[in-house]
N, C-alpha and C positions, 0 to 999 in steps of 0.2 A: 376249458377255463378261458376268463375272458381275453382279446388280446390290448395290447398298449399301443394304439397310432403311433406308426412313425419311430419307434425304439429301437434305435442303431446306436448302440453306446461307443461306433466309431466315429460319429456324425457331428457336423457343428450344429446339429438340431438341437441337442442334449447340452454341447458346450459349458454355455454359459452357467448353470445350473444342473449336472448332470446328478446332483445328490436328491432331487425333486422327480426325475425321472425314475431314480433307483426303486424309488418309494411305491411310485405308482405302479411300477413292475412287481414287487414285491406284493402289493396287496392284492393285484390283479393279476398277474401272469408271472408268477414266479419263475419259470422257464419260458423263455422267450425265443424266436425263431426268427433271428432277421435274413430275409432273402435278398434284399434289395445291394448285398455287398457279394462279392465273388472275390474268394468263395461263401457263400451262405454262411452263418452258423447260427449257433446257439447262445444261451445266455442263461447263468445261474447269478438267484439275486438275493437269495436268503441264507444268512450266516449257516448254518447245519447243512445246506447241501452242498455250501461252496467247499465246507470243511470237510464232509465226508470224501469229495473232489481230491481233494489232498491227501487224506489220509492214508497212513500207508501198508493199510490194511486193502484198499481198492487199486494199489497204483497199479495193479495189471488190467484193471479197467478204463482209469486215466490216465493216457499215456503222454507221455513227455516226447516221445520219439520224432514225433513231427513237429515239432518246435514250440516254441510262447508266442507265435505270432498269429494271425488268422493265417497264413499261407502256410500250405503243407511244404516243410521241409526235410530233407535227409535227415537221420540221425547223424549227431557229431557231438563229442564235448558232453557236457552237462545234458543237452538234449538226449536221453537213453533212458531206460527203465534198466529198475530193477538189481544187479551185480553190477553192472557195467557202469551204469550212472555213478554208483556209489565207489568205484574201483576208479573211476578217472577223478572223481573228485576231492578224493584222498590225496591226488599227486597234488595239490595243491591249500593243504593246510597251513604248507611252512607259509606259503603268503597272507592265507586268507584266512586263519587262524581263530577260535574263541578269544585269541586272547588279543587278537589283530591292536586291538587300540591302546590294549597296554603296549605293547611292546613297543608302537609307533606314538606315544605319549607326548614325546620330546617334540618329534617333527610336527604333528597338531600342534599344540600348544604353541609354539615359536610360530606359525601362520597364522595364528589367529591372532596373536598379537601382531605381528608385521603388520594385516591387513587392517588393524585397528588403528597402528602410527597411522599407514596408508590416511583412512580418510581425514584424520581428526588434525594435517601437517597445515601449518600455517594457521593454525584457529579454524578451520574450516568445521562447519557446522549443520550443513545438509549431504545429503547426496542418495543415489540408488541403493537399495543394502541388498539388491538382487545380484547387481553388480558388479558391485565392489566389493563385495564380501559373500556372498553367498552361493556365487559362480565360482569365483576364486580358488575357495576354501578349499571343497573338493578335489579340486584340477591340480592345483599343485601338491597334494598330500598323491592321489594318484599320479600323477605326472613320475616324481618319486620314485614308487614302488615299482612303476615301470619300468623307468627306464630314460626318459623322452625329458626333453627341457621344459621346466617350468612355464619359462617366457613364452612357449605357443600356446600359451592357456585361448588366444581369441581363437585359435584355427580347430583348437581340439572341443570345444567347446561348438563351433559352427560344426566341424565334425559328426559329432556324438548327437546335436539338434538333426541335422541330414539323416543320419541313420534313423534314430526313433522316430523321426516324420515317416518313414518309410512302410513304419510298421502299418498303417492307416490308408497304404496305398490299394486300393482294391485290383489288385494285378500279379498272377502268377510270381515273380521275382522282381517286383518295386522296387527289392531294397538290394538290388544289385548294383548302381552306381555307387549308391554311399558303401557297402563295402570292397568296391575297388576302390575310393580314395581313402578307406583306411589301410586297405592293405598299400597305397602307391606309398601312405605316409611313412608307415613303419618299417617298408624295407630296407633305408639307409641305414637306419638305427641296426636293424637285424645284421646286415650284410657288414656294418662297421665290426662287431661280436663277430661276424666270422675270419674275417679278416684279421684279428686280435688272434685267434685262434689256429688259422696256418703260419702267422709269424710265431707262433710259439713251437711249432709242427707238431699239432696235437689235432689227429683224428678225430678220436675219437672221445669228446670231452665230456667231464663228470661232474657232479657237484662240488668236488674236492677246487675245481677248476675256478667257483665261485670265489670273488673275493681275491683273486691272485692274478690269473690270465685274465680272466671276465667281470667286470664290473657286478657286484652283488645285487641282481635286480629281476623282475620278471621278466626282462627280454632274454637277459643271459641265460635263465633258468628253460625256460623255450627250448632254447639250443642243448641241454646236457641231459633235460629230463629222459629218463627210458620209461615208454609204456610197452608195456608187454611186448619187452625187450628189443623194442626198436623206438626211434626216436619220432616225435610229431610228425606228421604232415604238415605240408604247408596249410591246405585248407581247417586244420588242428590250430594251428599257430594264430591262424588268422581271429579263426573262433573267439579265442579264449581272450587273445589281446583287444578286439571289440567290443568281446562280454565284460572286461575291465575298467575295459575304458567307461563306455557308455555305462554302466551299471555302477560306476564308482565317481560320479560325479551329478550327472542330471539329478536323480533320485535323490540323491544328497541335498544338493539345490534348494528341490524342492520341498524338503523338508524343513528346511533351516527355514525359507520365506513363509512356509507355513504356518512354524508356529508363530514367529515373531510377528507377522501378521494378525493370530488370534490372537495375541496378548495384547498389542500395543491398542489394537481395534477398539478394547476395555480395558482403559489404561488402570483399572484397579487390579485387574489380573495382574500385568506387571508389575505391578507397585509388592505386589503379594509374593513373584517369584525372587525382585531384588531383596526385599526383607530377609525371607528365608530361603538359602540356597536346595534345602533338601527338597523343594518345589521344582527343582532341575526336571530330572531323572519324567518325576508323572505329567511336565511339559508336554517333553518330547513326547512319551509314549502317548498322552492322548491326542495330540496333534496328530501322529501317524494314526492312530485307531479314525479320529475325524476328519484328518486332510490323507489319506493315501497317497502319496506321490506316484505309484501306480495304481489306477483305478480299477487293474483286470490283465491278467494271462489269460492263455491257450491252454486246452489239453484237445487228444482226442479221443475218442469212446472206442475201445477194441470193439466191443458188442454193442447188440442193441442194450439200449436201457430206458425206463424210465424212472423219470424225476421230478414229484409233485403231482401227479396224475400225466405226466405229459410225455411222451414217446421219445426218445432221442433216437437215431437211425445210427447202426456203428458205423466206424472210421467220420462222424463230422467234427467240426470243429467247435469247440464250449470254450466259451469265454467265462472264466471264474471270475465276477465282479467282488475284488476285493473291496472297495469302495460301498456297496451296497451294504454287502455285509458286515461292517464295519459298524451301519447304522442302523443295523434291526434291529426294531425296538423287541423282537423276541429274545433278543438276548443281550439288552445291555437298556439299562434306565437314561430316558433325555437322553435319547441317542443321538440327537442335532445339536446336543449342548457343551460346549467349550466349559468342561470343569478339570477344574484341578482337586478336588477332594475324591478323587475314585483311587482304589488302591492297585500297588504295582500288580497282585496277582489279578484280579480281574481287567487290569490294562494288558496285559503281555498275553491275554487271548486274541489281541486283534490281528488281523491276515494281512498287515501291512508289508510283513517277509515271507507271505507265504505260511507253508507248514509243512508239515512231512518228510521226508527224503528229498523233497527240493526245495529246501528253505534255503532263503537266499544264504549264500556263501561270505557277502561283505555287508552283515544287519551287524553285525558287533563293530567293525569299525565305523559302518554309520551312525550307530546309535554313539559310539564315542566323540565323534565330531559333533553330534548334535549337544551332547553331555558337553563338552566344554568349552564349544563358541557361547554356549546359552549359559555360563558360570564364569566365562571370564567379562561377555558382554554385558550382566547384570551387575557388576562390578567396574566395570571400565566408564561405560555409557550408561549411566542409571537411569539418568533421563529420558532415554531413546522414546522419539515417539514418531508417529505416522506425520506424513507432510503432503498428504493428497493420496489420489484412487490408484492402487497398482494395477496391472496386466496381467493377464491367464499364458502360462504355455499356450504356444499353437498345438500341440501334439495332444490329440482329444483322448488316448487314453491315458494321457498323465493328468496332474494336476498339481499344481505349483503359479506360481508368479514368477514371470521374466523382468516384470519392472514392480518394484516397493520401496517408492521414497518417504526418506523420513530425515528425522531432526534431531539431532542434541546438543546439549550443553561442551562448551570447552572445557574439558578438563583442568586446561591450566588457568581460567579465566574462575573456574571453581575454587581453584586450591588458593588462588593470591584471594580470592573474595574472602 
C-alpha cells in the first residue's frame, strides 16, 4: 500500500492541519509505520479498525499494559488489561461516576457563573475565552474533587501543559520531570491527610474516615482505599492523581474552545444553538466527533497482526487516531462539516472517549461541563462572538485552542437599553 511522506501524527509537520493528513493516510496508507520517532510505531486511521482496536472482544490483542503513550510503560492503574483493569477501576466510581455531573451539578453551575461575573465586571466586553473561562472551568471543578486549592489554577494548569508535552517527547522516560513536579506538588496536600490522621491515632483508615477525620475528596480517598487488601502505592497514588489532574482539565479545555470556536466561526450556527437550547447536547457531541481534544492513544499488539493489508510486528506501539476516525467519510456523511442537524445516536459513535473497557472514566463529567457552560453561555452572553485568530495547543497530539478571543455585548448596558 502506498506510503504518506513524512506522517508523524507526533510532528509539528502535521500540526497545523493534522485533519488533512488524516485523510491522506486514510486513503492511501491506512496503517502507517512512522520510524523516524523512538520508539517507532504505528498508526490506525480508519474508523472500523481503530474501533475494532478498542473493542473488547480484541483487548487481549490490544493491550493497554504499556501505557497511552508511544513510550513503553509498566503496568499500573488503568494502564492493565482485562480483570485487573476493570478491578482497579471500580475503586473509583464513587468519583468518577455515570452520574459524575449530576451529582457535582451545583459546583459546575456556580463556576460558570462566577467565571461569567469574572469577565463581564465593570462593563468589560472582550477578553480570552481560552483563558478566562475555558482553562478555568475545568481546574477549579477538579481542583475540587481533588483536593488541592482552586487559586493554583496557573501552576496546575503549567503543570498538566508539562506533562502532556512529554507525551511527544521522543525519549525512553521524557515525561519523568513533569511527574516529579506533580508528585513534589501533591505531597503537602498528601502528607497534610496524614498528619490529620496520626492526630486522630488512626492507623489504619477507612472510608467511614471520609468526611469526619479526612476532608471528603480524592486525595483523602488515596489514603483509606484498600486494593486487594492493602493500600496504594505510592507510585499508585501518583498515577491516578496525574491521570486526574491532567485528564480532568486539558481535554475539558479543549473542548469548550472547540466548540465555541466552530459556532461563533458561523455566527448563524450560534444564533441557532441560542434560539433553541435542545441544540446543546448535538453541539458538544459533534464538536468532539470534529475537534477531538485528543487526536490519538497507544496500545500494543501482543501478537503479530495485520491491519488493511499491512503487517504489524507484536509488542509495537499503535497509535489509534481518534481524530482520523472521527472523519471517515466511511462512516459518517460531510465528515469535515460542523453540523448540528446529525442525531444523538449517530453522534455518540464518535471515539472522542474512546470505547470499550477503557472508555474514558471522566466523559460524563466532561460532557456535563460542556452541557452547561454551552446553556448558561447561550443565555448569558447571547452575543458572544469571535474578536481575531486564536492559537493551537503546543502538544501535537491534542487539539484545542490556548488563545480564543472574542466579544460581547454588556449585559447590563442590554437590560437598561
Amino acid at each position: 500500500m502506498a506510503e504518506v511522506a513524512d506522517f508523524n501524527p507526533l510532528s509539528a509537520t502535521i500540526a497545523d492541519d493534522p485533519f488533512a493528513a488524516f485523510e491522506r493516510a486514510r486513503d492511501a496508507c491506512p496503517v502507517h509505520h512512522t520510524a523516524e520517532f523512538s520508539p517507532e510505531f504505528y498508526s490506525l486511521t480508519r474508523f472500523s479498525d481503530v474501533l475494532a482496536a478498542l473493542n473488547d472482544a480484541h483487548a487481549e490483542i490490544w493491550s493497554a499494559e504499556s501505557g497511552s503513550s508511544p513510550q513503553f510503560n509498566r503496568p499500573i492503574g488503568f494502564n492493565q488489561d482485562g480483570a485487573n483493569s476493570q478491578e482497579f477501576r471500580k475503586l473509583f466510581r464513587k468519583w468518577l461516576s455515570p452520574s459524575a455531573g449530576a451529582v457535582n451539578a451545583e459546583l459546575i453551575d456556580a463556576t460558570i457563573h462566577d467565571l461569567i461575573d469574572e469577565m463581564i465586571v465593570d462593563g468589560r466586553t472582550r477578553g480570552d475565552f481560552a483563558t478566562e473561562f475555558a482553562v478555568l472551568l475545568p481546574i477549579r471543578v477538579i481542583a475540587r474533587l481533588i483536593g488541592i486549592p482552586p487559586e493554583d489554577a496557573a501552576e496546575l494548569k503549567e503543570m498538566t501543559d508539562e506533562f502532556l508535552g512529554a507525551f511527544c517527547i521522543p525519549a525512553a522516560n521524557g515525561v519523568a520531570p513533569a511527574v516529579a513536579r506533580l508528585n513534589a506538588y501533591f505531597a503537602p496536600h498528601l502528607e497534610h491527610r496524614r498528619a490529620l490522621l496520626r492526630e486522630a491515632g488512626i492507623s489504619e483508615p477507612a472510608e467511614r474516615d471520609l468526611g469526619d477525620v479526612l476532608p471528603d475528596d480524592l486525595l483523602s480517598y488515596m489514603l483509606v482505599l484498600r486494593y486487594r487488601d492493602r493500600g496504594l502505592t505510592p507510585a499508585e497514588i501518583g498515577y491516578v492523581l496525574a491521570t486526574a489532574l491532567t485528564g480532568g482539565n486539558d481535554t475539558t479545555t479543549s473542548m469548550l474552545t472547540n466548540v465555541i470556536h466552530r459556532l461563533l466561526e458561523r455566527p448563524s450556527l450560534w444564533q441557532q444553538v441560542v434560539d433553541n437550547g435542545k441544540l446543546v447536547q448535538t453541539a458538544i457531541e459533534e464538536s468532539l466527533r470534529l475537534d477531538p481534544p485528543v487526536l490519538g492513544l497507544f496500545r500494543t499488539n501482543t501478537e503479530d497482526v495485520t491491519v488493511d493489508g499491512c503487517p504489524i510486528p507484536a509488542n509495537s506501539k499503535v497509535m489509534l487516531l481518534f481524530g482520523s476516525g472521527n472523519r471517515d467519510s466511511r462512516q459518517w456523511e460531510h465528515p469535515d462539516e460542523f453540523r448540528l442537524d446529525r442525531t444523538q445516536k449517530e453522534l455518540r459513535r464518535h471515539l472522542a472517549f474512546g470505547a470499550g473497557v477503557h472508555f474514558c472514566l471522566g466523559a460524563q463529567l466532561a460532557r456535563s461541563e460542556g452541557y452547561r457552560a454551552l446553556e448558561i453561555l447561550r443565555t448569558r452572553l447571547p452575543h458572544l462572538r469571535l474578536d481575531g485568530p486564536g492559537e493551537r495547543v503546543p502538544q501535537w497530539h491534542l487539539w484545542g485552542r490556548r488563545r480564543l478571543p472574542v466579544r460581547w455585548d454588556d449585559p447590563q448596558a442590554m437590560e437598561q437599553g
